[in-house]
C-alpha positions in Angstrom: 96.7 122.6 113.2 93.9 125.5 113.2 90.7 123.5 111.2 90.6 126.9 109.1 87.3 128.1 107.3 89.5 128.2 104.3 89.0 124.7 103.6 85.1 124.1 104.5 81.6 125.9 103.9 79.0 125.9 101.3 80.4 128.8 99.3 83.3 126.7 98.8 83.6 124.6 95.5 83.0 121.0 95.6 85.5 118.5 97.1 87.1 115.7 95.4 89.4 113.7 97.5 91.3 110.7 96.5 92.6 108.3 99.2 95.7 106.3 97.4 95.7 102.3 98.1 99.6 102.3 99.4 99.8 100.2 102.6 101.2 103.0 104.5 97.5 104.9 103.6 94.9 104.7 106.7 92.0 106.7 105.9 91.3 107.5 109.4 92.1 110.7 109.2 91.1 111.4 106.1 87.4 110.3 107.2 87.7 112.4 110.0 88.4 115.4 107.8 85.6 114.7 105.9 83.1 114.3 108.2 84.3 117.8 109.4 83.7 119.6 106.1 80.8 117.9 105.0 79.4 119.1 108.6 79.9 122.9 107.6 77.8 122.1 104.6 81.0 121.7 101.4 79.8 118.7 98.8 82.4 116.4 98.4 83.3 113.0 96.7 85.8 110.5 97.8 87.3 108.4 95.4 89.7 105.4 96.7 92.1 102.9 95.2 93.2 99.9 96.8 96.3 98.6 94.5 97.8 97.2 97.6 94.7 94.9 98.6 94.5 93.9 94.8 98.0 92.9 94.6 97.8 90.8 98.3 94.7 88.7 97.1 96.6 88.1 93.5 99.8 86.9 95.5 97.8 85.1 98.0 96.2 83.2 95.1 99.4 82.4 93.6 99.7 85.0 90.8 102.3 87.2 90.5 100.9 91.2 89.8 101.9 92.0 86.3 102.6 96.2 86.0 104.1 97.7 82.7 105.1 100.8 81.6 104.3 103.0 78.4 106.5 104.7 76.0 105.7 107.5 77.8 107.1 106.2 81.0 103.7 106.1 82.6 104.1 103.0 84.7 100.3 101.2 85.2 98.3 97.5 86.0 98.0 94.7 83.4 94.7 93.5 84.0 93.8 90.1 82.4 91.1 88.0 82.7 91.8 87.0 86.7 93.3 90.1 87.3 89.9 91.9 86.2 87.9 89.6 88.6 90.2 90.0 91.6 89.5 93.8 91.2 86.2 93.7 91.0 86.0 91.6 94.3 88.3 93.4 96.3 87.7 97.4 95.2 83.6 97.6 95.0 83.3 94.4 97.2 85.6 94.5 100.2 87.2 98.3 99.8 84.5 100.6 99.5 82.1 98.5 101.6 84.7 99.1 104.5 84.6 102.7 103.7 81.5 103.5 103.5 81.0 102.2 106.8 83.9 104.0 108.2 82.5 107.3 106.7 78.8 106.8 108.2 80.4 105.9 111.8 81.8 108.9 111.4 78.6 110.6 110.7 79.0 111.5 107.0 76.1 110.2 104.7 78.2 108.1 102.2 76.7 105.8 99.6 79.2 103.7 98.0 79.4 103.7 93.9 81.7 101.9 91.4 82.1 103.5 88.0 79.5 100.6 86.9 77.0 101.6 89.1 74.2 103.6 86.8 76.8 104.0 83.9 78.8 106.9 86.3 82.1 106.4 84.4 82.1 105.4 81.2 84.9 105.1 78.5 86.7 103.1 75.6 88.0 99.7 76.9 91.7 99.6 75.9 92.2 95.9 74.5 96.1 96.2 73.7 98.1 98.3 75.3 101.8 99.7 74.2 104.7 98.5 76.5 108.4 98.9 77.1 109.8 95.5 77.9 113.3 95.0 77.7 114.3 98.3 76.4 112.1 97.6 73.2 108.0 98.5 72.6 105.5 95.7 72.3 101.6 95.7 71.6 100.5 93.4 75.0 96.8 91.9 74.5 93.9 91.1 76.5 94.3 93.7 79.1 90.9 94.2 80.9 91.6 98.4 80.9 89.9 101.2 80.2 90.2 105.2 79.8 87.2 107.3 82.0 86.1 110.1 79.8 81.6 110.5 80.9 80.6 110.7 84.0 76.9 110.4 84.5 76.1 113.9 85.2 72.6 113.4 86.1 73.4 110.8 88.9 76.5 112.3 90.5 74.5 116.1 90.7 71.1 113.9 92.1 73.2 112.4 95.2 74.8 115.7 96.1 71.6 117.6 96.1 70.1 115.1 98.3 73.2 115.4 101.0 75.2 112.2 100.0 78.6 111.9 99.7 79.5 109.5 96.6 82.2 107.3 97.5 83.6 105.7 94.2 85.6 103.0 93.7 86.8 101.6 90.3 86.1 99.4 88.3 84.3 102.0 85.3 81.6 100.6 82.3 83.4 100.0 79.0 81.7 101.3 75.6 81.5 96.9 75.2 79.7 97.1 78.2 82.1 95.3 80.3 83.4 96.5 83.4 86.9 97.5 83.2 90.1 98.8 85.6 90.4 102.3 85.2 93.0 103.9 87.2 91.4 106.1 90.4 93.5 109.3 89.9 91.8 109.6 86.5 88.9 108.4 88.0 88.8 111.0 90.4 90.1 113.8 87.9 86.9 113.9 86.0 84.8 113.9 88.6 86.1 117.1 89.6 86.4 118.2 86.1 82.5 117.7 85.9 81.8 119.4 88.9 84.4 122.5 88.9 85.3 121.0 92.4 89.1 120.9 94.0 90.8 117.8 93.5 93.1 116.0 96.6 95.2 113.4 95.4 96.2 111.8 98.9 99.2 109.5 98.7 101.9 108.1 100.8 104.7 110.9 100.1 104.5 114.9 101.0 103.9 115.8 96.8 106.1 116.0 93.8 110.2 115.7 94.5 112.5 117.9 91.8 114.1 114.8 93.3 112.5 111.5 94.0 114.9 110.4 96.2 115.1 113.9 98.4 111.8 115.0 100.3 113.8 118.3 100.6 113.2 119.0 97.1 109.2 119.3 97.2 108.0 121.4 94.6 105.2 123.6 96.7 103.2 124.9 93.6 102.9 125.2 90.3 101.4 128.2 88.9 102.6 128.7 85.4 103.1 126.5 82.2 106.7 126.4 82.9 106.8 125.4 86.7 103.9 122.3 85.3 106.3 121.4 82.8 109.0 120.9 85.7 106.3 119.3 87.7 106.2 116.4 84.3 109.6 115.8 83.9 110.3 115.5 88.0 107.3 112.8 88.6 108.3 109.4 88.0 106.6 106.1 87.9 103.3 106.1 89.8 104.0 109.9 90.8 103.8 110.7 87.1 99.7 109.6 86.8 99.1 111.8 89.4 100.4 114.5 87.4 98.7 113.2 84.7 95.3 112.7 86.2 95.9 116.6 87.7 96.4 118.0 83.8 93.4 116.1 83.1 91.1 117.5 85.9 92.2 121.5 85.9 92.3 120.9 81.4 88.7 119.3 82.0 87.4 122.1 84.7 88.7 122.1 87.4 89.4 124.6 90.3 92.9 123.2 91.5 94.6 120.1 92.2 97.2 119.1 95.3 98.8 116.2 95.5 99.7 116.1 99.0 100.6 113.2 102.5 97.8 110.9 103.3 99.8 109.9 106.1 99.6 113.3 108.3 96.9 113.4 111.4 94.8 115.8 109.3 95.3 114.8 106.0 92.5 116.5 103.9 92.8 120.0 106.3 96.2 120.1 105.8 96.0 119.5 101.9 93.5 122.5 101.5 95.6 124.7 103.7 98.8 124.4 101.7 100.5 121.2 102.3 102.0 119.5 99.4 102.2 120.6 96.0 99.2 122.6 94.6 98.8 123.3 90.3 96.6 125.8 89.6 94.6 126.1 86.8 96.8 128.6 84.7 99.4 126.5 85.0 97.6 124.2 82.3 96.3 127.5 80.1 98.4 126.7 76.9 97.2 123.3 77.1 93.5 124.8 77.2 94.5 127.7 74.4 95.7 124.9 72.5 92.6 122.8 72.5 90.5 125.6 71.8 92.5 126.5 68.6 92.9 122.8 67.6 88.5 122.4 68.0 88.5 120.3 70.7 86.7 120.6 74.0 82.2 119.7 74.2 79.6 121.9 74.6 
């Protein structure tokens, strides 16, 4: 592949790039790609995950990862008490540490964040949580959860301007002031809302299936309402917070999202120059006309 100007420059929006915690995910390439960009002078964030590791300490410690699944269908961690600590160990501790040294070998001037760090994410701490467990809904308590809604602006803005490349991790600061999971596509989706930047979501499959099953049913783009709304009803399980964290972003600000293969040689390059499935922003414009009629939105 052609490392097209397309993808990198200064006149380019800002990057955010999210590098999913599946165990078939090496960011190799991914640091690679940005070290290359960042080179021709495009700002950029990288945002990780790292369910996988989190789930190999709990098992190696003897507890058994607890996921459940909304009325919605939107399929996320039950963090209790344990949980929460695990998380905060392995993602900000172990994780990003590792990352951030893999970026600077590589040349790029990373500095590595979790949502705590200087209040950066921020958000209502979801005590109970609706479930679907055995076919009927239940209130489940004690979850250690929260939604990411403010980003320090200040802080995020201050580090680009002085040539870093925030590398954020979960966990994010509660409105309790506890630290609190938050999930790392939404993480990742207002970070790019704040700063009008183009948001990878890197993850182990090629995009969004019509079929989940069928890799030969890829849905390429979404450009309109109607193609989104095909996008929602085709993303299942995890898939379907990715598509949720994209309506987020482009509804919050920004450019364009693309969920795209993590596991390709050039996995960022290949992302911004077509591969997987890209949303626009007017495929999210009723949402926006809606929230404008309705008062919502901030100044």
């Amino acid at each position: 592949m052609s490392e097209s100007n397309a993808a990198v420059g200064p006149d380019q929006p800002p990057l955010v790039v999210k590098i999913g915690g599946a165990r078939a995910v090496d960011p190799a390439g991914v640091i690679e790609d940005v070290a290359h960009i960042v080179a021709a002078g495009r700002e950029a964030v990288v945002v990780h995950g790292g369910s996988t590791a989190v789930d190999d300490t709990l098992e190696a410690m003897g507890k058994e990862p607890e996921y459940v699944t909304t009325p919605s269908g939107v399929s996320g961690r039950f963090t209790d008490d344990e949980t929460l600590e695990v998380f905060e160990m392995v993602l900000p501790g172990k994780l990003n540490t590792e990352l951030v040294t893999e970026l600077r070998a590589a040349g790029v001037n990373a500095v590595g964040l979790s949502g705590v760090d200087g209040g950066l994410v921020t958000g209502p701490r979801k005590s109970a949580v609706r479930i679907v467990e055995d076919g009927k809904k239940k209130i489940r308590r004690g979850d250690h959860a929260g939604t990411p809604e403010s980003v320090n602006a200040d802080l995020l803005q201050s580090l680009l301007a002085d040539g870093y490349v925030p590398t954020v991790s979960p966990p994010m600061l509660a409105d309790d002031g506890t630290a609190a999971n938050a999930d790392a596509d939404r993480v990742a989706a207002l970070l790019a809302a704040e700063l009008g930047a183009e948001l990878v979501l890197l993850t182990d499959v090629e995009g969004v299936y019509e079929d989940p099953d069928d890799p030969a049913t890829l849905i390429d783009e979404a450009s309109t309402p109607a193609a989104f709304a095909a996008v929602e009803d085709a993303a299942e399980g995890f898939m379907s917070r990715k598509v949720h964290a994209a309506k987020e972003a482009l509804t919050g600000g920004a450019e364009s999202v693309v969920v795209s293969d993590a596991t390709l040689r050039k996995p960022l390059l290949a992302a911004l120059e077509g591969h997987g499935t890209w949303i626009s922003k007017e495929a999210v414009a009723d949402d926006d006309a809606a929230t404008t009629a309705n008062g919502g939105g901030s100044a």
